[in-house]
TIFILO-741315 format. One record per residue: x, y, z of N, C-alpha, C, O in turn; residue in three letters. Coordinates in steps of 0.1 Angstrom, whole numbers, plus 5000, padded with zeros to 4 digits. Example, Ala and Ser with C-alpha at 12.3 -4.5 7.8 and 13.67 -1.06 7.14 Angstrom:
513249435078512349555078513249675078514249675085ala;512849785071513749895071512950005079513450115080ser;
END
This chain:
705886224557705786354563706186354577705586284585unk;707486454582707586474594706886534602706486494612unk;706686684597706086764602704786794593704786754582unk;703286894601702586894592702787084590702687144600unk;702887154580702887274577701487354580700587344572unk;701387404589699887474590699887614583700887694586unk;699187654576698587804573697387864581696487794584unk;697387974584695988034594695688104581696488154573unk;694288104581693588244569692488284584691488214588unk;692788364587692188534594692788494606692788374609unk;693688604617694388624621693488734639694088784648unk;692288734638691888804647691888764660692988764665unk;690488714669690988664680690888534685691088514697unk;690688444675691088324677692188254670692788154673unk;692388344656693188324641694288364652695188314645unk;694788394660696088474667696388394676697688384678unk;695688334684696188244693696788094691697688044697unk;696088034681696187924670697787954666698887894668unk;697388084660698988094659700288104664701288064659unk;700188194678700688134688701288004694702387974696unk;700087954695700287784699701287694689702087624693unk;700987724679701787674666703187744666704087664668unk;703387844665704787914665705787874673706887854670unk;704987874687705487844704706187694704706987654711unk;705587614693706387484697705087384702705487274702unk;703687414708703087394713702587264707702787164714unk;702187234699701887124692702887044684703187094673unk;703386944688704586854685703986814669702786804668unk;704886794659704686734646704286854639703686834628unk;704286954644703187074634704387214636705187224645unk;704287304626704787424625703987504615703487464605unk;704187654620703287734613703987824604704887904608unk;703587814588704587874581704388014570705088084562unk;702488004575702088094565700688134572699788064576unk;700788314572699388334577698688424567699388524563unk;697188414561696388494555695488594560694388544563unk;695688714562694288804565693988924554694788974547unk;692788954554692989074550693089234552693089324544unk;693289214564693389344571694889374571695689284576unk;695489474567697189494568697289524582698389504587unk;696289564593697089564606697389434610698489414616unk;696489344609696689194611698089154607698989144615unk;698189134593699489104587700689184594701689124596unk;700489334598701989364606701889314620702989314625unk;700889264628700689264638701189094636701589054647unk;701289014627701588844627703488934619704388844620unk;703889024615705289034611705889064624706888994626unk;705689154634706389164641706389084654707089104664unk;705088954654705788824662705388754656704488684660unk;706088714642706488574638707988634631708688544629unk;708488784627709288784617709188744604708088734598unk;710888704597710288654583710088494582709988444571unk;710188404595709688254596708188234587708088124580unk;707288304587706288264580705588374575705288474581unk;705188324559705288394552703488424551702588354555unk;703188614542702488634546701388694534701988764525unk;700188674534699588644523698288744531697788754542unk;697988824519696288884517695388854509694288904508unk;695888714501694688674494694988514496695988444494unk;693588464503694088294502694388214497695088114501unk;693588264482693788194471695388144467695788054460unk;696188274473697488244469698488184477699588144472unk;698188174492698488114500697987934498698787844501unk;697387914495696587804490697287744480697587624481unk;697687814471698587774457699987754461700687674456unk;700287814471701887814473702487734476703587764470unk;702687634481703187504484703987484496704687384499unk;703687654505703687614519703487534526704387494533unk;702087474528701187464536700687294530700187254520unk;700887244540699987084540698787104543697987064534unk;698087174558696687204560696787334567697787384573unk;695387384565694887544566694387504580693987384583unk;694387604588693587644599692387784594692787904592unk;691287744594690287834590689287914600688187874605unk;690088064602689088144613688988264607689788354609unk;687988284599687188344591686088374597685588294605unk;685088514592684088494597682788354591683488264587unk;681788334591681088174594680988204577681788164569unk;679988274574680088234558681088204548680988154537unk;682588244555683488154542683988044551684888104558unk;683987974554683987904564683987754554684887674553unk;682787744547682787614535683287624523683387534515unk;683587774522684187814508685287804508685887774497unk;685787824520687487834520687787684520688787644514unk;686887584529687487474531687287404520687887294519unk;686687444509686387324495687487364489688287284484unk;687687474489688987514478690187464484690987414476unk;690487464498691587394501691487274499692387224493unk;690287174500690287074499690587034482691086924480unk;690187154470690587174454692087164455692387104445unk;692987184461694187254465695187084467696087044460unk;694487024477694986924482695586914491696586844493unk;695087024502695387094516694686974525694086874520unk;694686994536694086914550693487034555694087144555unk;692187034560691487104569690687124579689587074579unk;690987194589690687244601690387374605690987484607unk;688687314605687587484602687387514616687387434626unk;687287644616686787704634685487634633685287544624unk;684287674645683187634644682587804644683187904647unk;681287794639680687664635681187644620682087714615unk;680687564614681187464604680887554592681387554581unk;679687634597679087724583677687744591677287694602unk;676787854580675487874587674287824585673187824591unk;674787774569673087694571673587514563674587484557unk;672687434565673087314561673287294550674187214547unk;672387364539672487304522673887314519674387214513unk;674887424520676287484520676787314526677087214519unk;676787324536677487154548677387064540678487014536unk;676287034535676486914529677286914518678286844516unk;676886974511677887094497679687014505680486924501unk;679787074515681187084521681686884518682386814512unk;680786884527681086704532681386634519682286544517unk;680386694511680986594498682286604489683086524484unk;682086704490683686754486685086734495686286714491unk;684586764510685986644521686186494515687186424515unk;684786464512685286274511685786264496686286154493unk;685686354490686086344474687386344472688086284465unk;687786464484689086494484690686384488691886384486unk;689586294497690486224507691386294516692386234519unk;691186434523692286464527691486454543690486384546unk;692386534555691686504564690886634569691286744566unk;689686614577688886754576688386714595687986624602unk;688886864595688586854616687786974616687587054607unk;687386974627686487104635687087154644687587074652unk;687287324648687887294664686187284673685387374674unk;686187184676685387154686686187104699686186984704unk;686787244704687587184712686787144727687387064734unk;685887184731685287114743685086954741684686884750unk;685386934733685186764728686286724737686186604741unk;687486784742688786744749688186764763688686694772unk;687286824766686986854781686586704784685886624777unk;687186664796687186504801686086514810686086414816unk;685286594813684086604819682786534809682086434812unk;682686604798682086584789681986454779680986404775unk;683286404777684086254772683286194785682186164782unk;683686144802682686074805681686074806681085964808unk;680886204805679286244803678586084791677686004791unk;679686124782679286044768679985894769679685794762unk;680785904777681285704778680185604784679885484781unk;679585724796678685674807677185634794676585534793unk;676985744787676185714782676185604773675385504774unk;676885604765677585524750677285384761676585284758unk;677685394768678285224772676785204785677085174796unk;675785224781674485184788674785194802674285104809unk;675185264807675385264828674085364832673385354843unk;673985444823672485574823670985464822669885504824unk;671185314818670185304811668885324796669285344785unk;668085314798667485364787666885534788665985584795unk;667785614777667685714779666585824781665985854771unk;666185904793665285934787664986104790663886134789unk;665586164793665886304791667386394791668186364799unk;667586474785668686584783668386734786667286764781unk;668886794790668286924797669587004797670486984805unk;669587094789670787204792670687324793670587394782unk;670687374803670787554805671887574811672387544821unk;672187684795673387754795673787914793674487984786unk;672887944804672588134802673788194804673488314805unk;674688194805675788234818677188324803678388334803unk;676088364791676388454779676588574778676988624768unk;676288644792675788734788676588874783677688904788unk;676088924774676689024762675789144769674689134774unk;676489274767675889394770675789444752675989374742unk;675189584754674789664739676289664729676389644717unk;677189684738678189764736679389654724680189674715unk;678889514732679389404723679289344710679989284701unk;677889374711677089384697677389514687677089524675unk;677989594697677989754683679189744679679689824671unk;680289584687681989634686682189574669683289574664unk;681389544664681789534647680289524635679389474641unk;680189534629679489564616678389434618677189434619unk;679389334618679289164614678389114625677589034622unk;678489184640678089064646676089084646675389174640unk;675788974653674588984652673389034639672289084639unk;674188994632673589044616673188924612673988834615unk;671588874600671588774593672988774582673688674579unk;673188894577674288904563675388864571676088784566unk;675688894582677088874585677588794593678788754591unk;676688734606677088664611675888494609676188374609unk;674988534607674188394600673288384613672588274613unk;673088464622672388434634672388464649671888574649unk;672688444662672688504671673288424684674188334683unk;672888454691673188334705673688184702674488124709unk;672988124688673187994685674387974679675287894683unk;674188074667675288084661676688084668677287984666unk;677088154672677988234679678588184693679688134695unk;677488214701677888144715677687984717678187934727unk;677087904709676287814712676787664705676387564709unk;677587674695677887574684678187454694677487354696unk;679887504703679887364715679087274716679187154713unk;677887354723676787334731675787234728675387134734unk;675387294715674787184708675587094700674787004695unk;676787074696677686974691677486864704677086744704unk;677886944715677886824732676686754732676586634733unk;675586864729674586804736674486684725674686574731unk;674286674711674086544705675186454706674986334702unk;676686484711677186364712677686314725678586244728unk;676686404731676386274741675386194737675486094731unk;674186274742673086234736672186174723671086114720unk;672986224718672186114702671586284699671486394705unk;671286254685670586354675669486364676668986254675unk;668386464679667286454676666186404663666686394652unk;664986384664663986344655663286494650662886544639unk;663186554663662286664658662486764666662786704677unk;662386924667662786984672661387094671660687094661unk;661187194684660487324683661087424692661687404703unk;660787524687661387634695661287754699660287764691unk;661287874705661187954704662288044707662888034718unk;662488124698663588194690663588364693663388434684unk;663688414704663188584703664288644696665388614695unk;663688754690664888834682664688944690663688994694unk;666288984694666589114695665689174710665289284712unk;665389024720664489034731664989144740664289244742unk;666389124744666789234756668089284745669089264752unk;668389334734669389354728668989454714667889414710unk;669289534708668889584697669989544687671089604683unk;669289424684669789354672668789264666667789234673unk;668889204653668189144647668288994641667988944631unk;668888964653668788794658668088764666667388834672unk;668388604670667988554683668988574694670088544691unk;668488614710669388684721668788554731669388524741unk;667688504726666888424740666188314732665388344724unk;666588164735666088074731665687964740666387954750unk;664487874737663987814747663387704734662587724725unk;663987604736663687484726663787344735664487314744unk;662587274727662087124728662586994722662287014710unk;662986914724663386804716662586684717661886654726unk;662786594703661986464704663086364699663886404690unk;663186244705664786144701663386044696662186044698unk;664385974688663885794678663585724693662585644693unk;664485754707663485634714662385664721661685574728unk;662085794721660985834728661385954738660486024744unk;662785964740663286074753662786194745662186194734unk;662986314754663086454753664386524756665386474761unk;664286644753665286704754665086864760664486844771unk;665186964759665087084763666287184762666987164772unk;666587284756667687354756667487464756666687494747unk;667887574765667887704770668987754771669887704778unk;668987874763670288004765669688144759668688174752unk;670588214765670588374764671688434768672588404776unk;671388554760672788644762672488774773673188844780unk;670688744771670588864782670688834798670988934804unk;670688744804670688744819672088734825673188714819unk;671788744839673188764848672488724857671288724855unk;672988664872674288574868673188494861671988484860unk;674488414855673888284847673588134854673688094865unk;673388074845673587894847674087824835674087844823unk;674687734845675387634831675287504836676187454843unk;674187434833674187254838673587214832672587264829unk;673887124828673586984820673586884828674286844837unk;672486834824671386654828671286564824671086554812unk;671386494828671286354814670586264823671286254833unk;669486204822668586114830667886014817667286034806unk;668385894826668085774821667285664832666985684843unk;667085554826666285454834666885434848666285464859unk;668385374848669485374856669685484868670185464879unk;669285604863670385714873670185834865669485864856unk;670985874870671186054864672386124865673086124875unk;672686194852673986284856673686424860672586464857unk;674186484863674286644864675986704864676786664871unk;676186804855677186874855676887024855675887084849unk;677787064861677487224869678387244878678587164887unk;679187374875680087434881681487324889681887304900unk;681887294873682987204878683287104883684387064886unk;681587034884681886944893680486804888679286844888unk;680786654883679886574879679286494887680086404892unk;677986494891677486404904676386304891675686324881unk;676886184903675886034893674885994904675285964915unk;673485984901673085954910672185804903671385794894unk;672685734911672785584910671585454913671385384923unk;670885444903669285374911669685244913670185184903unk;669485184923669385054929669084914919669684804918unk;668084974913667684894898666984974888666385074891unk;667084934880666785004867665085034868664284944868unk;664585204868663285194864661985144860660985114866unk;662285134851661485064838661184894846660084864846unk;662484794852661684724853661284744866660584644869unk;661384854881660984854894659484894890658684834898unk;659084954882657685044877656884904875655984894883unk;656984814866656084714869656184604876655184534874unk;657084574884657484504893657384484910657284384917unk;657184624912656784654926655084674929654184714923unk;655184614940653784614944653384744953652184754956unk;654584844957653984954959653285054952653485084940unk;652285104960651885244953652685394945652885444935unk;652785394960653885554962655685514963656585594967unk;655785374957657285384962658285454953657785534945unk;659785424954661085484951661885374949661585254950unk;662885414945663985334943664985424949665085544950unk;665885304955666885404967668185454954668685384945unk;668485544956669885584951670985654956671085744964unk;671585594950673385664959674185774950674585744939unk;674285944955674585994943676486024948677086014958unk;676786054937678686004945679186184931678586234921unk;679886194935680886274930681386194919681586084923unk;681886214902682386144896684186224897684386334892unk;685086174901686386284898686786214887687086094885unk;686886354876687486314859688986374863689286494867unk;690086224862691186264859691586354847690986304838unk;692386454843692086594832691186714828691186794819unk;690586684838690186824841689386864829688486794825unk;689486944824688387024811689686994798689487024787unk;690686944803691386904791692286954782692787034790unk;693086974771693687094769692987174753693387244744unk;692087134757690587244745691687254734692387164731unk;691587394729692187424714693887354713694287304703unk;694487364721695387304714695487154717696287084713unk;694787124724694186904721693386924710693186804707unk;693086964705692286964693693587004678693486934668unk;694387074679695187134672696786984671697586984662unk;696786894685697386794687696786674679697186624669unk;695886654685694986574678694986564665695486464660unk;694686644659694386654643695686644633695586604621unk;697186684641698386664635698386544633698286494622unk;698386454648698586324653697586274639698086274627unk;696886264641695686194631696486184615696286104606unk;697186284615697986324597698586214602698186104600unk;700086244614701086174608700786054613700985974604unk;700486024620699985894631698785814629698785704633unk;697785854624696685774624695685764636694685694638unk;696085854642695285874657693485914653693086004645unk;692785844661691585844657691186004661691386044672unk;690586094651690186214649688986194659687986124659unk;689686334674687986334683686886444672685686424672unk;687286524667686186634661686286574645687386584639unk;685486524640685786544629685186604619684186544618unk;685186704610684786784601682886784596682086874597unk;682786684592681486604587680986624601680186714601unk;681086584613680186634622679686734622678486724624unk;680286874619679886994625678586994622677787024631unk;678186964608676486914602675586914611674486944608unk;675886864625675086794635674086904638672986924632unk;675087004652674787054653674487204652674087284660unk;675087224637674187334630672787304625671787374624unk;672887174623671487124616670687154633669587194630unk;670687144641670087154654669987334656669287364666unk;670587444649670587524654669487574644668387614648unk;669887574631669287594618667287534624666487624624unk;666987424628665887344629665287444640664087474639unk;666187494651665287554660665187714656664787784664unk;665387754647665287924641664287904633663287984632unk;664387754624663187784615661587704620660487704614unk;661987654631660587574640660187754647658987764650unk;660587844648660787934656659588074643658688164645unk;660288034635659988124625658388094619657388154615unk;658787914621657087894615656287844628655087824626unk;656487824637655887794650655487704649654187704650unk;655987594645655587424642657087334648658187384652unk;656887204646658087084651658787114634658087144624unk;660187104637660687074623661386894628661686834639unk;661186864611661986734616663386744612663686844605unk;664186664616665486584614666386434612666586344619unk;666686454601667586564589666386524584665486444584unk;666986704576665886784565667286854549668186934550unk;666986824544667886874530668287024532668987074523unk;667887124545667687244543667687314537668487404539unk;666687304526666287444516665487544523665787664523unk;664687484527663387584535664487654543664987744537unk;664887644554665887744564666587814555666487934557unk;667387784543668187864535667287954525667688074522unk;666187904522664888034517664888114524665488214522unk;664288084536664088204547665088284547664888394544unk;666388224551667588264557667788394542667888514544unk;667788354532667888444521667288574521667688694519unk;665988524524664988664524665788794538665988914537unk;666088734547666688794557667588864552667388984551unk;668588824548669788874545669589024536670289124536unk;668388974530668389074521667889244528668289354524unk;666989204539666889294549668189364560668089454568unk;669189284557669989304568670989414571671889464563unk;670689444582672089574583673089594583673489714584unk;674089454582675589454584676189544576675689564565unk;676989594579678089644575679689594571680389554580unk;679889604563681089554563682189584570682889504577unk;682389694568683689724582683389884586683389974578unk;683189884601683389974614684790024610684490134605unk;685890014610687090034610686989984623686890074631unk;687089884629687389804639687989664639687389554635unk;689489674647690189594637690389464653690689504664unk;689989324649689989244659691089254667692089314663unk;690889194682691689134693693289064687693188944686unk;694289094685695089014680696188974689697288954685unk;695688974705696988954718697288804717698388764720unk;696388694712697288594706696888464719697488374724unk;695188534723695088444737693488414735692788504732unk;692988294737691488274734690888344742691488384751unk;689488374741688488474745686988394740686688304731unk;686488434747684488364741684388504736684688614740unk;683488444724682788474711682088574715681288634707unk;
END
């Protein structure tokens, strides 16, 4: 194979830029030759900038069958998300799902087993995984310089959504339609980052407000606890209601500490390792001296969706080791899923859990739920990324 043939199925405001990138020449080894939506404005809006170069499809199923397409690009809303990728994966397609991966874990695992059945190759866009800020966050850690780990701390308020964003479609903020809220939505990155840097959690609690400063019937404000296998903690905070926001992330270990915030990674460096100064020293009240320095990441934040969209070709034709790969996304949905339903029953959930219980719950919801199917409101399609 020279080239890899991409298909897009939904075309809105990330389905458009993808395609772009692909059209433009942007991603070497890859061309885009077929796009699915079901909205006919979408489809004339991909006819009159792509022409008749790629061809154009309202049902997937048949885009899927056609013998265009080597692998799909899937930006759909989150519930077909594992549906679409099993059937491509029936097909004998390659796939590369938006995030998140899907909304509740029983479906994921469902998914995973069916990628490895398939043998084909299966990515995520997890494209902050390219941010080189974040890559040394996790080298420093991976390769013991932090020490023995022992807390993670992320607040990431800096979300914030007015009424007006929540009313711009049927889908959002809905159990039926969108699967959840702040986590869902704004948050997938976030918690994908946080466990790989940091490792997975053991146990998770949380608290989950619905609909706190928003009239909607999700979570808008979350404030969750973590427990790791070696003993660390964790803590994770977001919301859509406040202004200005924050966005930093911590990572403190025996060794030192990271901090990242506003563009910029400071290491702050202990002289000797905690754990053994703590029983070693014969002071009372002492310290350990540390030096904290500026880390400068050559690459900057990286080239996000389309390093991920490079990436994943490279990986077909080349063998290049896959940074996102599909089977992850599991992670941290299973981390979003654990803190809605720690939230719901006001207890620790553990991790991994088979998720039936969250998918019970999650059912009864739905059945309550207000979505709509369509506003007559037809997505963003200028063909340029935007937050969720």
């Amino acid at each position: 194979m020279e080239k890899v043939r991409f298909g897009i199925i939904g075309v809105g405001n990330m389905g458009s830029a993808h395609a772009k990138n692909l059209f433009e020449g942007k991603v070497p080894g890859a061309e885009l030759t077929a796009i699915c939506d079901l909205k006919p404005a979408r489809l004339e809006w991909a006819k009159g900038e792509f022409g008749d170069s790629v061809a154009l499809f309202e049902d997937y199923k048949e885009m899927l069958k056609s013998g265009l397409c080597d692998a799909v690009l899937i930006a759909t809303p989150h519930y077909d998300h594992p549906i679409i990728s099993m059937e491509a994966f029936d097909s004998g397609l390659h796939v590369l799902s938006e995030k998140p991966i899907g909304v509740y874990t029983k479906k994921i695992l469902e998914l995973n087993a069916a990628a490895e059945k398939s043998g084909k190759v299966f990515g995520i866009m997890y494209n902050q995984r390219t941010n080189c800020f974040f890559q040394k966050m996790r080298e420093m850690v991976k390769n013991g310089e932090l020490g023995e780990l022992k807390r993670c701390i992320w607040i990431i308020t800096d979300w914030y959504r007015t009424q007006q964003y929540f009313n711009s479609g049927g889908w959002r903020a809905t159990w039926a339609g969108e699967g959840g809220g702040v986590l869902m939505n704004q948050c997938p990155h976030n918690l994908d980052l946080w466990q790989w840097i940091f490792g997975m959690p053991t146990e998770i609690f949380a608290s989950c407000a619905i609909g706190k400063y928003h009239d909607i019937e999700v979570e808008d404000d979350v404030t969750a606890m973590a427990k790791y296998a070696n003993g660390a903690t964790g803590v994770f905070i977001t919301t859509t209601g406040e202004t200005p926001g924050t966005n930093r992330l911590e990572v403190t270990g025996s060794k030192g500490k990271l901090v990242y915030e506003n563009g910029h990674l400071m290491y702050s460096k202990l002289a000797q390792d905690e754990r053994v100064y703590t029983f070693e020293t014969d002071e009372v009240f002492g310290d350990i001296e540390a030096e904290t320095v500026e880390i400068e990441v050559p690459g900057g934040t990286g080239e996000q969706h389309v390093g991920i969209l490079k990436n994943f070709t490279n990986h077909i034709l080349n063998g290049e080791e896959l940074l996102a790969p599909g089977v992850e996304g599991i992670n941290g949905l299973s981390i979003a899923n654990a803190m809605v339903l720690s939230s719901w029953k006001n207890e620790w959930v553990s991790l991994p859990n088979d998720g039936e219980e969250f998918y019970a719950r999650l059912s009864e919801k739905i059945k309550t739920s207000r979505h709509k199917e369509d506003l007559g409101i037809v997505a963003d399609t200028s063909g340029t990324y935007g937050t969720n």
